[in-house]
Backbone bond lengths (Angstrom), bond angles and torsions (degrees), N, CA, C in turn:
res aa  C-N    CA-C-N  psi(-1)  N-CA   C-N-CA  omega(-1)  CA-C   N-CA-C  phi
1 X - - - 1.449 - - 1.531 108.63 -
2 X 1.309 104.94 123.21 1.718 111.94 162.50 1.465 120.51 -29.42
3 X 1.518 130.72 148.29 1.241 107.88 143.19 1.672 129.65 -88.42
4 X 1.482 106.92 16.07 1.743 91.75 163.92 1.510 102.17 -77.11
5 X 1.469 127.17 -50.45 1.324 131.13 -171.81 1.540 105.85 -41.96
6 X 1.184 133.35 -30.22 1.317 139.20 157.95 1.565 126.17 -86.11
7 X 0.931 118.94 -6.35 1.874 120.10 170.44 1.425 103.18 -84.39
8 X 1.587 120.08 134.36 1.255 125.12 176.37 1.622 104.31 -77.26
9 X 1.247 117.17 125.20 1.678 125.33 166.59 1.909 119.54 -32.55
10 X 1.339 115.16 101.17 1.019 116.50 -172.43 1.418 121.28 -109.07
11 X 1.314 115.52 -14.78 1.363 134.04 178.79 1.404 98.62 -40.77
12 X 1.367 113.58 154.38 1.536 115.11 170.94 1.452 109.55 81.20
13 X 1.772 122.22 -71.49 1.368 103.30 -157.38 1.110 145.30 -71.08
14 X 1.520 134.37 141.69 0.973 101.72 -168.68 1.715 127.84 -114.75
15 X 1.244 124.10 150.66 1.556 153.56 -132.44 1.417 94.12 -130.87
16 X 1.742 93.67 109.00 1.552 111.18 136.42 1.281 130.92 -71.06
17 X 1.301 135.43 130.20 1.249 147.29 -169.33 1.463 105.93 -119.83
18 X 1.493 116.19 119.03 1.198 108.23 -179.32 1.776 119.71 -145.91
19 X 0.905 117.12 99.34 1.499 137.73 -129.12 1.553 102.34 -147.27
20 X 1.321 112.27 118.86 1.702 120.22 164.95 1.720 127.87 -78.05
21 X 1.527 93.86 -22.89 1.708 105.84 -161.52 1.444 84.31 -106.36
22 X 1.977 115.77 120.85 1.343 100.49 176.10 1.182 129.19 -101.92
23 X 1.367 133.29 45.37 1.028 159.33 175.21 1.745 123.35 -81.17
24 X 2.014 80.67 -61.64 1.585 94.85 161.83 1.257 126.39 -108.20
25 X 1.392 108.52 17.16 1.684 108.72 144.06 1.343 112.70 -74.08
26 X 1.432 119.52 -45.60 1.296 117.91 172.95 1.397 143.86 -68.74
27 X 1.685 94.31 -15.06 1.816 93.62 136.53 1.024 137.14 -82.17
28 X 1.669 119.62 -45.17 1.201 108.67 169.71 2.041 123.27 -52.41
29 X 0.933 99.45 -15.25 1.605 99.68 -167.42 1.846 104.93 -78.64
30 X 1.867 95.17 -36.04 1.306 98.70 174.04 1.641 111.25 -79.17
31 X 1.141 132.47 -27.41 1.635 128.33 -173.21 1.853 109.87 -74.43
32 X 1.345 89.56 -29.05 1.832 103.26 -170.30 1.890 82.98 -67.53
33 X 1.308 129.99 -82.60 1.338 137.90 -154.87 1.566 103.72 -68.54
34 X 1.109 123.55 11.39 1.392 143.85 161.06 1.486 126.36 -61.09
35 X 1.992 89.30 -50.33 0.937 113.85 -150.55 1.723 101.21 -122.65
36 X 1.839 105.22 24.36 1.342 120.24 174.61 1.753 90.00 74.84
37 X 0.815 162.45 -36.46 1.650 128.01 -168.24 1.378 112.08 -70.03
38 X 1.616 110.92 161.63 1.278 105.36 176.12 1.411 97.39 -117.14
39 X 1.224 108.55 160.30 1.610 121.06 -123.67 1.799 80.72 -126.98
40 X 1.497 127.50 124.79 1.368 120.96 172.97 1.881 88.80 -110.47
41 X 1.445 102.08 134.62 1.481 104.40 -178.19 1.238 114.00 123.26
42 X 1.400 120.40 -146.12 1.079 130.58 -13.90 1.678 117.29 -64.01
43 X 1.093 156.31 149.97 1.379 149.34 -153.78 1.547 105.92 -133.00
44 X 1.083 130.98 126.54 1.556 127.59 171.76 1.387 98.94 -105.85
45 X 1.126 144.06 25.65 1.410 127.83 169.32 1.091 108.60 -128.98
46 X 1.571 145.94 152.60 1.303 126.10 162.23 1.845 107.08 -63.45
47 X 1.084 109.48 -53.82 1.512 106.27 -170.65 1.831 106.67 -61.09
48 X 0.859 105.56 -5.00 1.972 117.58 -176.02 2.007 83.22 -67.86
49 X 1.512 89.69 -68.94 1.398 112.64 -166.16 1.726 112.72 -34.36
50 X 1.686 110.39 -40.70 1.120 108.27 -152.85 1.390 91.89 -102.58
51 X 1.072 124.57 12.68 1.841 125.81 -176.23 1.827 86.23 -92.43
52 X 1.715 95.39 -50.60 1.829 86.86 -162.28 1.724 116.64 -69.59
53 X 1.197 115.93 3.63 1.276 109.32 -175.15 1.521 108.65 -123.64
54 X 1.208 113.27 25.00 1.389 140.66 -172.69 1.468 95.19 -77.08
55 X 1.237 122.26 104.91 1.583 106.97 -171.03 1.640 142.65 118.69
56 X 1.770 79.09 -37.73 1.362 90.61 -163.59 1.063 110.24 -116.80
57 X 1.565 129.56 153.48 1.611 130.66 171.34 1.937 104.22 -69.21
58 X 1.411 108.66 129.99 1.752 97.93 177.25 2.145 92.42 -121.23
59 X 0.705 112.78 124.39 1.620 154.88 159.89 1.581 97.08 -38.38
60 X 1.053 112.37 -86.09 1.821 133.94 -172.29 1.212 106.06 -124.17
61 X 1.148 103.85 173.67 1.677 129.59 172.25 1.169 97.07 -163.35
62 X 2.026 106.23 148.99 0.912 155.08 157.28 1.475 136.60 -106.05
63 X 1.554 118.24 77.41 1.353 121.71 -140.14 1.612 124.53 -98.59
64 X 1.181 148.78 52.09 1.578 125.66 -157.67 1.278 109.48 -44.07
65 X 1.375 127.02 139.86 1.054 147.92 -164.17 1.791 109.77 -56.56
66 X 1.437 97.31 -71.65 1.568 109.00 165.85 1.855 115.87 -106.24
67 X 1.038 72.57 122.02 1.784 86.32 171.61 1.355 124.23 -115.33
68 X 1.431 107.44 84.78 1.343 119.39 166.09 1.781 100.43 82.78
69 X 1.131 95.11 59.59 1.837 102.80 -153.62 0.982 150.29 37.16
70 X 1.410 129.28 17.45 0.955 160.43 -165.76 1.895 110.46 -125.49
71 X 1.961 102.96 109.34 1.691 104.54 178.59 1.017 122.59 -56.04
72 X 1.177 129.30 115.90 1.742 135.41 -178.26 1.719 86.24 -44.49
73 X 1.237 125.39 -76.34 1.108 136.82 -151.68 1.409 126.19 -52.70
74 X 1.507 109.14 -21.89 1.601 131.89 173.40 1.567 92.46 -62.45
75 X 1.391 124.53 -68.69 1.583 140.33 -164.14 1.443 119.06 3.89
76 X 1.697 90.08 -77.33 1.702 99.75 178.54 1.567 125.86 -65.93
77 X 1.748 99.88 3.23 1.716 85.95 168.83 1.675 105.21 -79.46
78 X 1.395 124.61 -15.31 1.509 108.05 171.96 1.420 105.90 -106.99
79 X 1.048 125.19 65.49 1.619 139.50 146.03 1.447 111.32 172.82
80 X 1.456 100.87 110.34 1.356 107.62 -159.79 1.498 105.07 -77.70
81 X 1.546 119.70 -40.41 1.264 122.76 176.92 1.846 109.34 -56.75
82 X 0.952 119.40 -31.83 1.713 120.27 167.27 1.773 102.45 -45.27
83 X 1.781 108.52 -57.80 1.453 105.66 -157.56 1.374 104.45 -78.83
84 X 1.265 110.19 15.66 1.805 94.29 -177.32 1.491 81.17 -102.87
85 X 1.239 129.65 -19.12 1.576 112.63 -159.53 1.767 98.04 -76.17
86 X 1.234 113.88 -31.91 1.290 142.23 -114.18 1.892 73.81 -107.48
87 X 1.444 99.72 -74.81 2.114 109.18 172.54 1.214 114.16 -33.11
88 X 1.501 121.27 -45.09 1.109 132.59 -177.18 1.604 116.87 -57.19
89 X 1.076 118.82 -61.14 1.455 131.69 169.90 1.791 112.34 4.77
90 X 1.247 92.57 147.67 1.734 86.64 166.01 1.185 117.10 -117.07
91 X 1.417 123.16 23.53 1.342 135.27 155.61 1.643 122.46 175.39
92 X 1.256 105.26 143.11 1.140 102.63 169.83 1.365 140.59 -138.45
93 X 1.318 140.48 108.06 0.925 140.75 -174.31 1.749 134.37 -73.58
94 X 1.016 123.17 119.00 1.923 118.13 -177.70 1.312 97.34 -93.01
95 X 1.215 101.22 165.26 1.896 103.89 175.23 1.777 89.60 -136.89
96 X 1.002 100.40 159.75 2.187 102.03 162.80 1.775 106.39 -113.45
């Protein structure tokens, strides 16, 4: 068996990227649009994060865990309309 027959279809969706170190935002930002998604971000702040998705339907996420000391994951308890965008997702990834 191929490995496309095994890669989940990524074209199209689109991916928050949210990353302090910009190095590996800037890979991930380049591997995501690589791989056809379009990439909202990359964001080093949590509050960066929650301005850019202000609006918008987000697909995935791509999360570092702590950003700039602060838990990515705490976030959406102070904006609830963020965590529905955020629940919604069809995947999500943390990084450390």
């Amino acid at each position: 068996m191929n490995d496309s027959a095994q890669s989940p279809k990524l074209e199209g969706l689109r991916v928050l990227v949210v990353e302090d170190e910009a190095p590996i935002a800037l890979q991930l930002e380049d591997m995501l649009s690589e791989l056809g998604c379009g990439v909202i971000g990359p964001a080093s702040r949590v509050g960066q994060a929650l301005r850019l998705i202000e609006g918008q339907e987000v697909d995935a996420a791509v999360l570092d865990l702590n950003i700039a000391g602060e838990l990515v994951y705490r976030s959406p308890t102070h904006s609830p309309s963020a965590a529905c965008r955020i629940s919604s997702s069809q995947a999500m990834a943390l990084t450390r």
